[in-house]
DSSP file (Angstrom, degrees, kcal/mol; ACC not computed):
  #  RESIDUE AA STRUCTURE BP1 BP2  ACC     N-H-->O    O-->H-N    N-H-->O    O-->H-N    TCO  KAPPA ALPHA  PHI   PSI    X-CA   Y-CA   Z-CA
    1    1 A X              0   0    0      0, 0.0     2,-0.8     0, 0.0     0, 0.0   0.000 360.0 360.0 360.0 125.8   94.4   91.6   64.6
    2    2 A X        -     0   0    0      2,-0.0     2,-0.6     0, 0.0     0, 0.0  -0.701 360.0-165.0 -95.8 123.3   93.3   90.5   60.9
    3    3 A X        -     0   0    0     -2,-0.8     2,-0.6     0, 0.0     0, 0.0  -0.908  21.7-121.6-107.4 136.7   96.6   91.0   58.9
    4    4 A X        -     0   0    0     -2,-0.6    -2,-0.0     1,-0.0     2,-0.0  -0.849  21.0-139.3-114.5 119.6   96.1   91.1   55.2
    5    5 A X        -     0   0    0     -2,-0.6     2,-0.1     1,-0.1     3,-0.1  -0.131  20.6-120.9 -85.0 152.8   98.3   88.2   53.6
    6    6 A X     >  -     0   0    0      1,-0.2     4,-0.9     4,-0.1    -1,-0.1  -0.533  37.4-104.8 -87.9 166.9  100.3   89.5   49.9
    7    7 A X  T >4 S+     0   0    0      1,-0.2     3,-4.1     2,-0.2     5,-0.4   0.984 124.3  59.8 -60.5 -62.2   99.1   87.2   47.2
    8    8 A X  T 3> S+     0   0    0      1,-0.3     4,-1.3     3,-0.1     5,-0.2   0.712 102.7  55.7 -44.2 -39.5  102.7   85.4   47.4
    9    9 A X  T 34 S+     0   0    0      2,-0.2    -1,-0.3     3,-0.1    -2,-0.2   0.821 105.1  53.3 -44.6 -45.5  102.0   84.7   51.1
   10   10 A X  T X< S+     0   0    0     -3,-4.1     3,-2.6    -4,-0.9     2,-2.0   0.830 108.5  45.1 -70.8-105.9   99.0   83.0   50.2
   11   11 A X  T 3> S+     0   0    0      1,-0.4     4,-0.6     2,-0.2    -2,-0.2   0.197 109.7  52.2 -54.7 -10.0  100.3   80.9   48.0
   12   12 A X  T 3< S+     0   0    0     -2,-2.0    -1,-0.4    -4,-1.3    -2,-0.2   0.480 108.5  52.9 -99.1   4.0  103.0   80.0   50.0
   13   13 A X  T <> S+     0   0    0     -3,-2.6     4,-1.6    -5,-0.2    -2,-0.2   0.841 108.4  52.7 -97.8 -32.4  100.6   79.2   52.9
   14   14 A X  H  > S+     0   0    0      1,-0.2     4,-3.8     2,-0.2     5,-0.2   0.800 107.4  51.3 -78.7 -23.2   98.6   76.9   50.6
   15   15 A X  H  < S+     0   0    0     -4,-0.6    -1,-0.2     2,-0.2    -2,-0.1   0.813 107.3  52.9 -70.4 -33.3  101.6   75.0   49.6
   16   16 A X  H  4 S+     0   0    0      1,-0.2    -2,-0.2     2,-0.2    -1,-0.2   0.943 108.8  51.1 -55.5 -46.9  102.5   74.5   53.1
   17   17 A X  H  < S+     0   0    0     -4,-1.6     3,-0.4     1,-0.2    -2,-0.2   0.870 111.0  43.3 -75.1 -34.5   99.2   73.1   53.7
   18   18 A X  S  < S+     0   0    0     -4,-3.8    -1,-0.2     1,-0.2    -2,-0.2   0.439  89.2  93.7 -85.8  17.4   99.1   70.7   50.9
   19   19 A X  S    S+     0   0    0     -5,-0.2     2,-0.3    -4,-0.1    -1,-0.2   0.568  74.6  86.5 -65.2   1.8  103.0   69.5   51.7
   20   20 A X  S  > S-     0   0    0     -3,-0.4     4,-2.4     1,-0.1     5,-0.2  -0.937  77.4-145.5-137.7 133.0  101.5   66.9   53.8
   21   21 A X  H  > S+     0   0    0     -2,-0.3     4,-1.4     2,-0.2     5,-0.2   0.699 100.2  49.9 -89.5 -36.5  100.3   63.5   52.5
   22   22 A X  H  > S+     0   0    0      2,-0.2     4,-2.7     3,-0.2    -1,-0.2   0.920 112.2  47.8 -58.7 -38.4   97.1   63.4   55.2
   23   23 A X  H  > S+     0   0    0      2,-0.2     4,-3.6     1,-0.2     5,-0.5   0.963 109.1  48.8 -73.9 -52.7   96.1   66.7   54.2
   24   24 A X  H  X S+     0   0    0     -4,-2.4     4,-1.4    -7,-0.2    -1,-0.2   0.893 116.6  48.9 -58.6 -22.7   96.3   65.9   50.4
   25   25 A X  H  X S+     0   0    0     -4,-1.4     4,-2.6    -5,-0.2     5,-0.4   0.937 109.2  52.1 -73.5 -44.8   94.1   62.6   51.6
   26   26 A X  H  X S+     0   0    0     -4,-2.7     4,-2.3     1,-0.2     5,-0.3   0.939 115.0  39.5 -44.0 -52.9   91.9   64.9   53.3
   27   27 A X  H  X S+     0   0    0     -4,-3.6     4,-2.2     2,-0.2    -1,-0.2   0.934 113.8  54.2 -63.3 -50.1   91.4   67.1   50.1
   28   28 A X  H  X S+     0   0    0     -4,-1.4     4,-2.1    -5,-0.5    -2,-0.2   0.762 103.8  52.1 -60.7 -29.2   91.3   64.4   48.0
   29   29 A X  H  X S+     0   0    0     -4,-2.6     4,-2.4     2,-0.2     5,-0.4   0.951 113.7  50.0 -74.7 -51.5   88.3   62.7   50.1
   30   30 A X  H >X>S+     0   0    0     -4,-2.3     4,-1.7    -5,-0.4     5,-0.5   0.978 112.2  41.0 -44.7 -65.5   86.3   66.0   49.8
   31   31 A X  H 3<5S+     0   0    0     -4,-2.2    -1,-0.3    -5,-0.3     3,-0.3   0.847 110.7  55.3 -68.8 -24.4   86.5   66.6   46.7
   32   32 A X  H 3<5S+     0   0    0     -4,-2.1    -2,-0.2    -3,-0.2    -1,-0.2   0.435 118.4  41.4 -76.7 -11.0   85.9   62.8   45.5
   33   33 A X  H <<5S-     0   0    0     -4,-2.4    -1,-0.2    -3,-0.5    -2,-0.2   0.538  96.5-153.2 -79.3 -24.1   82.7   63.0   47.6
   34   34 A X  T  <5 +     0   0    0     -4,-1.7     2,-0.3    -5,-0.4    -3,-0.1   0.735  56.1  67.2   9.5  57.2   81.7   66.4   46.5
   35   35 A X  S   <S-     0   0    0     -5,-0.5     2,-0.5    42,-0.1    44,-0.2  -0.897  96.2 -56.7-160.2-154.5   79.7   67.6   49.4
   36   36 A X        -     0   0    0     -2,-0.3    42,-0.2    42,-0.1     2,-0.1  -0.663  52.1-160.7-114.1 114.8   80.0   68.6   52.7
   37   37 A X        -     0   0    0     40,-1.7    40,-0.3    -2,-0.5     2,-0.3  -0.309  25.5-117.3 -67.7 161.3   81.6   65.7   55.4
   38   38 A X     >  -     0   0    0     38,-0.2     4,-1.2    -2,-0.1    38,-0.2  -0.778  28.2-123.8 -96.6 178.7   81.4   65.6   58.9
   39   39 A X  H  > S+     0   0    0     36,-1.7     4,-0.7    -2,-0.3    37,-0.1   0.364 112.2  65.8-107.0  16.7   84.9   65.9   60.0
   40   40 A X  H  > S+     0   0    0     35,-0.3     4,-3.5     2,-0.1    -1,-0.2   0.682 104.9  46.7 -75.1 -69.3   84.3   62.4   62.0
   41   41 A X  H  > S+     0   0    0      2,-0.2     4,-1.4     1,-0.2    -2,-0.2   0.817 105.5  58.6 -65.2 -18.3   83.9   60.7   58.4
   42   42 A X  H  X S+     0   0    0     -4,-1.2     4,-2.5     2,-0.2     3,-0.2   0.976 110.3  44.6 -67.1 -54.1   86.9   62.3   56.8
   43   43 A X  H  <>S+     0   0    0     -4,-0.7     5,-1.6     1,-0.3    -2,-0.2   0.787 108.5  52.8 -41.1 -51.1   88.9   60.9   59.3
   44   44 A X  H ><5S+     0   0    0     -4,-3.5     3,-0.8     1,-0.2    -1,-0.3   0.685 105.9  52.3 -52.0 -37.7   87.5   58.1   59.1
   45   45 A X  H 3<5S+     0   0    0     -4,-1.4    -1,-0.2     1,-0.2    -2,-0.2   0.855 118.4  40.3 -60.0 -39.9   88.0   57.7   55.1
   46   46 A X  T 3<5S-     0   0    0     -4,-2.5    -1,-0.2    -5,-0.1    -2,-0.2  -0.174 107.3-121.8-126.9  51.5   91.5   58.4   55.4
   47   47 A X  T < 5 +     0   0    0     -3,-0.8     2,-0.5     1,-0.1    -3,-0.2   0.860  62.2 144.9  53.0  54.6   92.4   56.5   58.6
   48   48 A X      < -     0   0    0     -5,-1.6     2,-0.2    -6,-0.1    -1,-0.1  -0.955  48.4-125.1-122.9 134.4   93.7   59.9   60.2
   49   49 A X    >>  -     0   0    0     -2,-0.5     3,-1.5     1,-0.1     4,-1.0  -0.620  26.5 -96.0 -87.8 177.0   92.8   59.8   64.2
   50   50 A X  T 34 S+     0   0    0      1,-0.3    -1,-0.1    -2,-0.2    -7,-0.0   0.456 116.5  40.9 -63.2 -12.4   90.8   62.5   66.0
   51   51 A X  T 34 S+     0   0    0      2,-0.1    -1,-0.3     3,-0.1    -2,-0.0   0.197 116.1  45.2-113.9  32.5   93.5   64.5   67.3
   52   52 A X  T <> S+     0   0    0     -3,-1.5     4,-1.5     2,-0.0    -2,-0.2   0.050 107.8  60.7-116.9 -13.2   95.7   64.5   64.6
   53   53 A X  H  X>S+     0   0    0     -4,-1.0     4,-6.1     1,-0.2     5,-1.0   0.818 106.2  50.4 -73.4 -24.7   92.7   65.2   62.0
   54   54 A X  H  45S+     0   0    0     -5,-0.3     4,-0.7     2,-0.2    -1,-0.2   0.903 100.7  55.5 -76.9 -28.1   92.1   68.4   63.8
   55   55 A X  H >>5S+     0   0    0      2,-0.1     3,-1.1     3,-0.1     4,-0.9   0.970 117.6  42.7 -39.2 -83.5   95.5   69.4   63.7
   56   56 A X  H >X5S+     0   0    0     -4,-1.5     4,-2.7     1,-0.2     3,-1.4   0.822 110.6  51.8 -16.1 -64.4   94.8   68.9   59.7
   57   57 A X  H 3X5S+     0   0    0     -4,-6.1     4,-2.2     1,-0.3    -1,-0.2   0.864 105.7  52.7 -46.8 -41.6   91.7   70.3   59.6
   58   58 A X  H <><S+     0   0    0     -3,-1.1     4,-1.5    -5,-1.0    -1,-0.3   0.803 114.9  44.7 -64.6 -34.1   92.9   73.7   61.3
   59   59 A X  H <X S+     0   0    0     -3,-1.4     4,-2.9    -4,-0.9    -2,-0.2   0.865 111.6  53.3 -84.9 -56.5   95.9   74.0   58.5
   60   60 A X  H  <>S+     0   0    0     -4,-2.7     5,-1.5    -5,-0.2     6,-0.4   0.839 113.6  39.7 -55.8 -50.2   93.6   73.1   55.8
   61   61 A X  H  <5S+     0   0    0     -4,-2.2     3,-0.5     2,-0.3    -1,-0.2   0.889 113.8  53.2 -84.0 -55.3   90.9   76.0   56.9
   62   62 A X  H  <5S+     0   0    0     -4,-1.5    -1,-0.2     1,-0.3    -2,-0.2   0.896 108.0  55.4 -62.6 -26.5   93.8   78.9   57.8
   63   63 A X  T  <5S-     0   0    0     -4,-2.9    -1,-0.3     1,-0.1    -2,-0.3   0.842 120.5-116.7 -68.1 -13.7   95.1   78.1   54.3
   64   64 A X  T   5S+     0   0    0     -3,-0.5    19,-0.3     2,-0.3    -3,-0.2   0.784  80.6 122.6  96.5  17.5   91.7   78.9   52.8
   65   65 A X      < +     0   0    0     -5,-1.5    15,-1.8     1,-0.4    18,-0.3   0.881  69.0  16.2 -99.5 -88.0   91.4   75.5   51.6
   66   66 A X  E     -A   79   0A   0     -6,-0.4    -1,-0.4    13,-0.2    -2,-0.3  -0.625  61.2-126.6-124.8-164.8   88.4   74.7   53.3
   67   67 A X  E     -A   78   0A   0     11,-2.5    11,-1.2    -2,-0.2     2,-0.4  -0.631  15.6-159.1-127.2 158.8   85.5   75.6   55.0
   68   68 A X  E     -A   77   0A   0     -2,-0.2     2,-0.4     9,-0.2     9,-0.2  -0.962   5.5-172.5-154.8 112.9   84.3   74.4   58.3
   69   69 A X  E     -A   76   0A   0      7,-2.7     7,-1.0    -2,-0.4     2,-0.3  -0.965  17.0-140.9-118.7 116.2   80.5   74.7   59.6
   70   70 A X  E     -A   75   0A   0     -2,-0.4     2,-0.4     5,-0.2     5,-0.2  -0.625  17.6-177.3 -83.9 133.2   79.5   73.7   63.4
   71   71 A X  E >   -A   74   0A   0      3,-0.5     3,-2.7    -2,-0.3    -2,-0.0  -0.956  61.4 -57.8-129.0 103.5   76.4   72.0   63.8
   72   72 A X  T 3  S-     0   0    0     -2,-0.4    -2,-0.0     1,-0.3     0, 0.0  -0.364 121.3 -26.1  65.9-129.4   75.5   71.2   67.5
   73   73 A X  T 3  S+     0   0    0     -3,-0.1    -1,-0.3     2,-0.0    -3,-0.0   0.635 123.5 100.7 -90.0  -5.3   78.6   69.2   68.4
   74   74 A X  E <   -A   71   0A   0     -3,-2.7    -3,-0.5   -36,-0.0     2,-0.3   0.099  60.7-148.0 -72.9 177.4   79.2   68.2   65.0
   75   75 A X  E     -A   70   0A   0     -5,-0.2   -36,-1.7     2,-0.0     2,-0.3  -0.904  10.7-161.8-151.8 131.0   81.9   69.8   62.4
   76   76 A X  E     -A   69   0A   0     -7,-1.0    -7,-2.7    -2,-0.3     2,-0.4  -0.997   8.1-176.0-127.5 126.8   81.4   69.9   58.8
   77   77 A X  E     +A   68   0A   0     -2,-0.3   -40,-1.7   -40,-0.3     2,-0.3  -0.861  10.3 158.6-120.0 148.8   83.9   70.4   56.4
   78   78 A X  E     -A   67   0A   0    -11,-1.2   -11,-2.5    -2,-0.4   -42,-0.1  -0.991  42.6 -84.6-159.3 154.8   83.9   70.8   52.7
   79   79 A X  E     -A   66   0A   0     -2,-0.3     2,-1.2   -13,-0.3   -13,-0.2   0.002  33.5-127.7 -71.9 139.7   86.4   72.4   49.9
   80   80 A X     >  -     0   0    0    -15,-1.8     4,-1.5     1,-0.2     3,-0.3  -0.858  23.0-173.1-101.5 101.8   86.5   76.3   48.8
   81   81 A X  H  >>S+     0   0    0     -2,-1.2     4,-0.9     2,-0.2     5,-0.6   0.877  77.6  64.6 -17.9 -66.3   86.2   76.2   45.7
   82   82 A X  H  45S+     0   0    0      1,-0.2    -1,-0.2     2,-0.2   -17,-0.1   0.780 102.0  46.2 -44.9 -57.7   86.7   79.3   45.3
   83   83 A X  H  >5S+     0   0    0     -3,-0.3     4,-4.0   -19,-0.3     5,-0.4   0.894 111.2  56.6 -53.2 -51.1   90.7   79.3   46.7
   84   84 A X  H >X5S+     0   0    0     -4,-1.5     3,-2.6     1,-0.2     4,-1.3   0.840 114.3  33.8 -67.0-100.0   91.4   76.3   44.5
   85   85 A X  H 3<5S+     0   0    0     -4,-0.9    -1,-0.2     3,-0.3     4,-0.2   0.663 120.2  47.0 -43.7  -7.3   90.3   78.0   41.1
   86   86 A X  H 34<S+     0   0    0     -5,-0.6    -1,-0.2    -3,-0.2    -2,-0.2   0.852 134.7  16.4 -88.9 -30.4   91.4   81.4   41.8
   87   87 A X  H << S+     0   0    0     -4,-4.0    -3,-0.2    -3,-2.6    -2,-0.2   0.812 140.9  23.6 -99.8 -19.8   95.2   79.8   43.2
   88   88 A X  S >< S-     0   0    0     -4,-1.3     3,-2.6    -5,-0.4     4,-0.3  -0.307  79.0-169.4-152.9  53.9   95.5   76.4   42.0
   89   89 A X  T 3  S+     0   0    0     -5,-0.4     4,-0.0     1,-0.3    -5,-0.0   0.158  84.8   6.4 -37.2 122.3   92.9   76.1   38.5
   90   90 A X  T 3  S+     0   0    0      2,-0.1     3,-0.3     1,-0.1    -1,-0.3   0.684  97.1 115.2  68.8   9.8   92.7   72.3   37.6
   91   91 A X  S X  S+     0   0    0     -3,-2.6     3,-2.6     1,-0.2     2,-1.2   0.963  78.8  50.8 -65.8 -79.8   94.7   70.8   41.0
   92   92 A X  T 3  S+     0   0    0      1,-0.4    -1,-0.2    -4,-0.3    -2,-0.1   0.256 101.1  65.9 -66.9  15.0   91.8   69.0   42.3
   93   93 A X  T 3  S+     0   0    0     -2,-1.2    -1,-0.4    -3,-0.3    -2,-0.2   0.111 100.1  54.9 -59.9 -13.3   91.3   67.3   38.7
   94   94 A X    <         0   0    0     -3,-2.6    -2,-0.2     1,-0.2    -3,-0.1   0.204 360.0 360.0-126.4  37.5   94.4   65.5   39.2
   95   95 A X              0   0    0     -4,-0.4    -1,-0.2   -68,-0.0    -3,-0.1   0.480 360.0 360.0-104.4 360.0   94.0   63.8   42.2
């Protein structure tokens, strides 16, 4: 069942997600790379293990944060743009 979130909802889901000092490394690594990780190398940039990045990853994605593409066995993740300037105009500039 797809339930369609009010904007305040959103915004309170995106705050939620970035409340967390891995996830704001996680965000921070993306965007200070600007392209598309595998979700192997994020971890690895910000010292996060592999079953606590995926926790991350999973928070990051439902907020709308970012975006997540399967390749074979691989996972590639990279920033939506798109969420950031429509909810949060000039965040990922101060990072």
């Amino acid at each position: 069942m797809n339930i369609k979130l009010s904007e305040d909802q959103i915004r309170v889901q995106i705050f939620k997600a970035l409340a967390d000092e891995s996830r704001l490394a996680i965000v921070r690594t993306l965007y200070k790379n600007q392209r598309e990780l595998s979700c192997g190398e994020v971890g690895e940039q910000c010292n996060i293990v592999k079953t606590t990045a995926s926790y991350h990853f999973r928070t990051l994605r439902e907020a709308g944060l970012t975006i997540v593409r399967k390749d074979s066995r691989t996972r590639y993740i990279r920033l939506n743009l798109e969420t950031f300037q429509k909810y949060l105009p000039d965040f990922l500039d101060t990072l």
